[in-house]
C-alpha positions as CSV (number, residue, x, y, z in Angstrom):
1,X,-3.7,3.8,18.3
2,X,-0.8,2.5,20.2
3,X,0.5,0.2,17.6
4,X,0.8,3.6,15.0
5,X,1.6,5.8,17.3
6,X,5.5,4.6,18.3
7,X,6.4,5.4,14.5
8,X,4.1,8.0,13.3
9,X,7.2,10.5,13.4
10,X,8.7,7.7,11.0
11,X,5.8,7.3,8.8
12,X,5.1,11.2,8.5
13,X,9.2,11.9,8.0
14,X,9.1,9.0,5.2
15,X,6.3,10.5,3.6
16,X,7.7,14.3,3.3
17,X,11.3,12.4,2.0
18,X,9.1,10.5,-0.9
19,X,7.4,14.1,-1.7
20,X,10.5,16.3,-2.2
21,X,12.8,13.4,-3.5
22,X,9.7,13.1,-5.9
23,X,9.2,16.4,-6.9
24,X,12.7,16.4,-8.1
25,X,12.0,13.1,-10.0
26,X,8.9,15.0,-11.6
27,X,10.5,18.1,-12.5
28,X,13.8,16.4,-14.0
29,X,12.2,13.9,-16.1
30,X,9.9,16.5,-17.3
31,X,12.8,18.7,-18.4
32,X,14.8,15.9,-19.2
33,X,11.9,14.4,-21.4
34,X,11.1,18.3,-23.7
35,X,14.7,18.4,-24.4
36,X,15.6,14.8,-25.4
37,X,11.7,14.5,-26.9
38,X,11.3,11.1,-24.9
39,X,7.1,10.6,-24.5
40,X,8.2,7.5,-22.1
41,X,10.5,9.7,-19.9
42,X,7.4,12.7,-19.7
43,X,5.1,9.7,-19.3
44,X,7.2,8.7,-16.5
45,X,7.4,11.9,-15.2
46,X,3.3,11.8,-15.0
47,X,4.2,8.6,-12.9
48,X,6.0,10.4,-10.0
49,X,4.3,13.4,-10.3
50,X,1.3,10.8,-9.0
51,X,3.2,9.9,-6.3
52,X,3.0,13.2,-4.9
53,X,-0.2,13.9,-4.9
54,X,-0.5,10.0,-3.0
55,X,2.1,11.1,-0.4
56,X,0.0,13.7,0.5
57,X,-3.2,11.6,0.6
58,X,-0.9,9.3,2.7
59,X,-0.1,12.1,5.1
60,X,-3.4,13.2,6.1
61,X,-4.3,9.4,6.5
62,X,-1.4,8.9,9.2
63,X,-2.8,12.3,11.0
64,X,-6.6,10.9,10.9
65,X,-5.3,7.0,12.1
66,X,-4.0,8.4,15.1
67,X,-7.1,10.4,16.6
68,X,-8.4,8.2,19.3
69,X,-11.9,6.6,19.0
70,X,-14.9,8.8,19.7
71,X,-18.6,8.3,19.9
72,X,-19.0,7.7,15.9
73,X,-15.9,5.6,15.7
74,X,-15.8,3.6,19.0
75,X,-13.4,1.3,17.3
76,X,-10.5,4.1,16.3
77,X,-9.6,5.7,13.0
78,X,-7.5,3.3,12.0
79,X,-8.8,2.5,8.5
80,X,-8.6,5.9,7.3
81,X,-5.0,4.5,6.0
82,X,-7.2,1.9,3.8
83,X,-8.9,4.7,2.7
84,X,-5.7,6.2,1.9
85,X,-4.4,3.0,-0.4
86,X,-7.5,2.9,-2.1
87,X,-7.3,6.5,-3.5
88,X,-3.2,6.3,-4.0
89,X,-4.6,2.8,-6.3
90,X,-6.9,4.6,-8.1
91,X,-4.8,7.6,-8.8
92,X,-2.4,5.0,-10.5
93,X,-4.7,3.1,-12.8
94,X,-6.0,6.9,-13.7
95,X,-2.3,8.4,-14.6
96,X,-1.6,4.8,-16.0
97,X,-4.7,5.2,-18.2
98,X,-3.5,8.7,-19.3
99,X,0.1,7.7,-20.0
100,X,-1.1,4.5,-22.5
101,X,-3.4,7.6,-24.5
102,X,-0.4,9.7,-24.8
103,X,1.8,6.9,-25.7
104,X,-0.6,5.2,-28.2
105,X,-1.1,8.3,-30.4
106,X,2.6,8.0,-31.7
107,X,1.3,5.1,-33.7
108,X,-1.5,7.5,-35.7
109,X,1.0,10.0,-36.1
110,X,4.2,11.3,-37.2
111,X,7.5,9.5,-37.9
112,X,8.7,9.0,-34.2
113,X,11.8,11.4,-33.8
114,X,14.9,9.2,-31.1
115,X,15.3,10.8,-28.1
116,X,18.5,12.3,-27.2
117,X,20.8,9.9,-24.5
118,X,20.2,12.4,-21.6
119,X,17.2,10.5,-21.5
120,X,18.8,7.4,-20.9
121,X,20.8,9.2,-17.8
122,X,18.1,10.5,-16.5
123,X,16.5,7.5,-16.1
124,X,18.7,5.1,-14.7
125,X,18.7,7.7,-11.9
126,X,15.5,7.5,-11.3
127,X,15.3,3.8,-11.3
128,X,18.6,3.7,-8.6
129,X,16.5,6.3,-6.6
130,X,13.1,4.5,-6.3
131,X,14.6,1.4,-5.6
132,X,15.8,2.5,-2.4
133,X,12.9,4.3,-1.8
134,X,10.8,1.7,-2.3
135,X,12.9,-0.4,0.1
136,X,13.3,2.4,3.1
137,X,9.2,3.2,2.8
138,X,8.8,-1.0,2.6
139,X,10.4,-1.6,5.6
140,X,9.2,0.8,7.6
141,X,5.7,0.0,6.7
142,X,6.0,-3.6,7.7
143,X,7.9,-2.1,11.1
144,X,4.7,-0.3,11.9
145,X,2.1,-2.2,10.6
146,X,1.1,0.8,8.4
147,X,-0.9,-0.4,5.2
148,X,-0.9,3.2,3.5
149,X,2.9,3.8,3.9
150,X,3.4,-0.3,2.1
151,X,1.2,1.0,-0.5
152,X,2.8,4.1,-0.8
153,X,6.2,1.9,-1.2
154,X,4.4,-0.3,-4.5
155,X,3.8,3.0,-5.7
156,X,7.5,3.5,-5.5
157,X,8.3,0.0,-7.0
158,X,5.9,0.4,-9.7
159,X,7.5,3.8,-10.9
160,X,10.9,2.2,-10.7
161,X,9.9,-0.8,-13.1
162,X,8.7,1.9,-15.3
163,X,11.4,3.6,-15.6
164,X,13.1,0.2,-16.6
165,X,10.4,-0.3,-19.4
166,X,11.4,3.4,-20.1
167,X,15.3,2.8,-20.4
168,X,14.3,-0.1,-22.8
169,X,12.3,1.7,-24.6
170,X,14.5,4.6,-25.2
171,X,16.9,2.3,-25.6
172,X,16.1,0.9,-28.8
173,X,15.0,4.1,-30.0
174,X,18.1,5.4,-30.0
175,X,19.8,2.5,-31.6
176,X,16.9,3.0,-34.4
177,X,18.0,6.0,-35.1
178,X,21.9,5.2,-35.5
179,X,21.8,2.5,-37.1
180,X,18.7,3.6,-39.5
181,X,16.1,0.7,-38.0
182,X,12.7,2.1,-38.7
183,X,10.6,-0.4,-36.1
184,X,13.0,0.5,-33.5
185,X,12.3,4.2,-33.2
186,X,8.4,3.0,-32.2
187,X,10.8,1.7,-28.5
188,X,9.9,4.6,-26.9
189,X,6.1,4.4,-27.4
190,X,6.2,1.0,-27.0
191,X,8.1,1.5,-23.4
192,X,5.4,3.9,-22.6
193,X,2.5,1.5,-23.2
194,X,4.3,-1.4,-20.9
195,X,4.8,1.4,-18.4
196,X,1.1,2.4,-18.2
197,X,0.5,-1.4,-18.2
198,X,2.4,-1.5,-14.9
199,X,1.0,1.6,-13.5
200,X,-2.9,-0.2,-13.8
201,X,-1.7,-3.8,-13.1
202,X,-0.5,-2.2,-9.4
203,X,-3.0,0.2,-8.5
204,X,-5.6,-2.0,-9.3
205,X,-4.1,-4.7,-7.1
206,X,-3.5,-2.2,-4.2
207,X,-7.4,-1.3,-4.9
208,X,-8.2,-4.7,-4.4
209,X,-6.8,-5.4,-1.5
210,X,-7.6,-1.9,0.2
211,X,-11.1,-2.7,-0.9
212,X,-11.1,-5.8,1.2
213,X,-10.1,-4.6,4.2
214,X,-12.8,-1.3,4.0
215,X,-15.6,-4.6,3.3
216,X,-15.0,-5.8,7.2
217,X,-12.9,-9.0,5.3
218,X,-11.9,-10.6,8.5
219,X,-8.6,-12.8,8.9
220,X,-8.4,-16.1,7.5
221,X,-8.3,-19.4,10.0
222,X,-4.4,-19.8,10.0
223,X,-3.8,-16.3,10.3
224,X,-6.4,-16.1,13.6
225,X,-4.6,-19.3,15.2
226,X,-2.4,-17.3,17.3
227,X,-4.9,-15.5,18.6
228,X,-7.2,-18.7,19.7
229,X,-3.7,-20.0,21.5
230,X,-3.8,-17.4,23.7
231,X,-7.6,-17.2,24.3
232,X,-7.6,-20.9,25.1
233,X,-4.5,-20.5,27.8
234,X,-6.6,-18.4,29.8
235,X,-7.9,-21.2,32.8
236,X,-12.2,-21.3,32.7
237,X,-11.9,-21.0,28.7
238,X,-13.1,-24.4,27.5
239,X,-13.1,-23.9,23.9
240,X,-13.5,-20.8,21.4
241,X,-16.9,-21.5,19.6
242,X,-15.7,-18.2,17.3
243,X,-13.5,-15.8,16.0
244,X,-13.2,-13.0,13.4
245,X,-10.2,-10.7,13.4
246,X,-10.6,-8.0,11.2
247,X,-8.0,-4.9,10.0
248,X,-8.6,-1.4,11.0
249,X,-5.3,0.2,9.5
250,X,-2.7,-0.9,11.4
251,X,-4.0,-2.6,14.1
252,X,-7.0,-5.2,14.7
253,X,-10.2,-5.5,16.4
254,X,-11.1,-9.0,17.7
255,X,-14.6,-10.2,18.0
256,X,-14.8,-13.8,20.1
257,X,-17.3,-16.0,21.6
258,X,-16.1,-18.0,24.3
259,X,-17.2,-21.3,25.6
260,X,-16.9,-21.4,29.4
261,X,-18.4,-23.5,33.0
262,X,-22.1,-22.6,32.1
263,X,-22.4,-23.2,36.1
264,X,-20.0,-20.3,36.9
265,X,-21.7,-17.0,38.1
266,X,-22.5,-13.9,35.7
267,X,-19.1,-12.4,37.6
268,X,-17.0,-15.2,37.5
269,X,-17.2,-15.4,33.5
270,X,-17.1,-11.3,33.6
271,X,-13.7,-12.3,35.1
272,X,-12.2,-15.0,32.6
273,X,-13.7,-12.4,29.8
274,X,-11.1,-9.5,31.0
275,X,-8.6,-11.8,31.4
276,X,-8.5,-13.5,27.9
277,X,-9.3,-9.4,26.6
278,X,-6.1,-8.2,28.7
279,X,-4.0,-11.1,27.7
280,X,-4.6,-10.6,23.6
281,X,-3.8,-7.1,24.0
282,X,-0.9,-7.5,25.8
283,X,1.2,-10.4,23.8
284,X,-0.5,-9.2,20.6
285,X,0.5,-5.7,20.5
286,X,-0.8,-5.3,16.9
287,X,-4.7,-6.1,18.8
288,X,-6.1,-2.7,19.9
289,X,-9.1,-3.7,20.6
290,X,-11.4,-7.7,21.9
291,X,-15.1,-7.8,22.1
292,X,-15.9,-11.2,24.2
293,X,-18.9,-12.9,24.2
294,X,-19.5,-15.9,26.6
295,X,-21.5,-19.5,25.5
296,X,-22.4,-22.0,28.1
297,X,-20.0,-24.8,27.6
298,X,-21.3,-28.3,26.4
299,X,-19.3,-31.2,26.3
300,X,-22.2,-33.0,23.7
301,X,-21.5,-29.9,21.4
């Protein structure tokens, strides 16, 4: 699709930078979380692991989104990166789900042990990593209109404020333990709890609005005004009786009915059809595709 196609390069080369600068993240935090005996900073570590396994999902997406259409998909591939977001979503609320079990068995258990302050370090890198991660995968997914590369930066975000749940968590644990205050110790399950709470609270609003998209939802009337400008410049249009604009990935598909002279001939309105078609294409460049449908025109209607 032409409107994925200038940045694919960028999409696939932001994807491969979130999976090795997250491997790192998953391998450090793991390490870092045996040896300081932090469950938030392994729980977190579960976190990025996760975003792995979604860049991947994310980069088979972008290399399905940009076959062109074919007989069984006549309208493109496009929402293969809706399919994407939906799986990256339901990964999260999965490893979120996971992390609040691990976390929550501290309070049936032992006398929580503080974690050491490489913990803390360790961290606070992470957070100053996936913030600008978050930003770089942000941006470029609004650039390109590319709706499994935003979700991919939310998955980002969410691993960042984490991580800050984390450093408050292991915080206080550590301050429990020097100074002798029992509660505070129960900071670092705590901090793993409120960061499973933000792992589910994003990927199920990612799932919900990648679900929406894969239903056919189409655009709502505000968003399709634009759209019924430009139909209505076209001279012979009298009036658009109806619109629906609906998502495939990153681009749309326009389905119109269009009121027009119902004395013009079957080629004359073929004519004003192309037109309006070639002109939403051409200053909408996010519009891949326009199916036009022509009403005889009544002025009683």
């Amino acid at each position: 699709m032409k409107f994925l196609k200038d940045g694919a390069r960028a999409v696939v080369t932001a994807t491969w930078v979130g999976i090795i600068v997250n491997a790192f993240l998953t391998i450090l935090k793991a390490v870092g979380g045996v040896l300081s005996g932090s469950r938030a900073l392994i729980a977190d570590a579960l976190h990025s692991a996760s975003d792995i396994v979604g860049s991947i999902v994310v980069l088979l997406a972008v290399k399905i989104a940009n076959r062109p259409p074919d007989r069984e998909h006549p309208y493109g591939h496009g929402k293969a990166e809706n399919v994407a977001s939906l799986i990256v979503a339901i990964l999260l609320i999965i490893v979120g789900a996971e992390v609040a079990y691990s976390s929550g068995k501290i309070f049936f258990g032992e006398r929580p042990v503080p974690p050491g302050k490489l913990a803390l370090a360790i961290i606070i890198i992470s957070i100053l990593i996936k913030e600008v991660l978050f930003h770089y995968k942000y941006r470029l997914g609004k650039k390109y209109n590319s709706t499994a590369l935003i979700t991919e930066a939310w998955h980002h975000r969410s691993d960042s404020l984490s991580s800050l749940a984390a450093l408050i968590g292991i915080g206080a644990a550590i301050l429990g333990g020097k100074f002798n205050i029992p509660w505070l110790l129960y900071g670092d399950a705590v901090a793993g709890l409120a960061v499973s709470l933000i792992v589910v609270k994003v990927g199920y609003s990612l799932a919900k609005e990648s679900s929406l998209v894969i239903m056919e939802k189409v655009l709502d009337d505000e968003s399709v005004e634009p759209y019924i400008h430009t139909a209505c410049s076209i001279d012979g249009v009298r009036r658009v009786d109806t619109i629906h604009a609906r998502t495939h990935g990153s681009y749309l598909v326009i389905d119109l009915k269009l009121g027009i002279n119902p004395d013009l001939s079957i080629e004359e309105g073929h004519r004003i059809g192309k037109r309006v078609k070639k002109q939403l294409m051409e200053k909408h460049s996010e519009v891949e595709d326009v199916l036009v449908h022509l009403n005889p025109y009544n002025d009683k209607n």
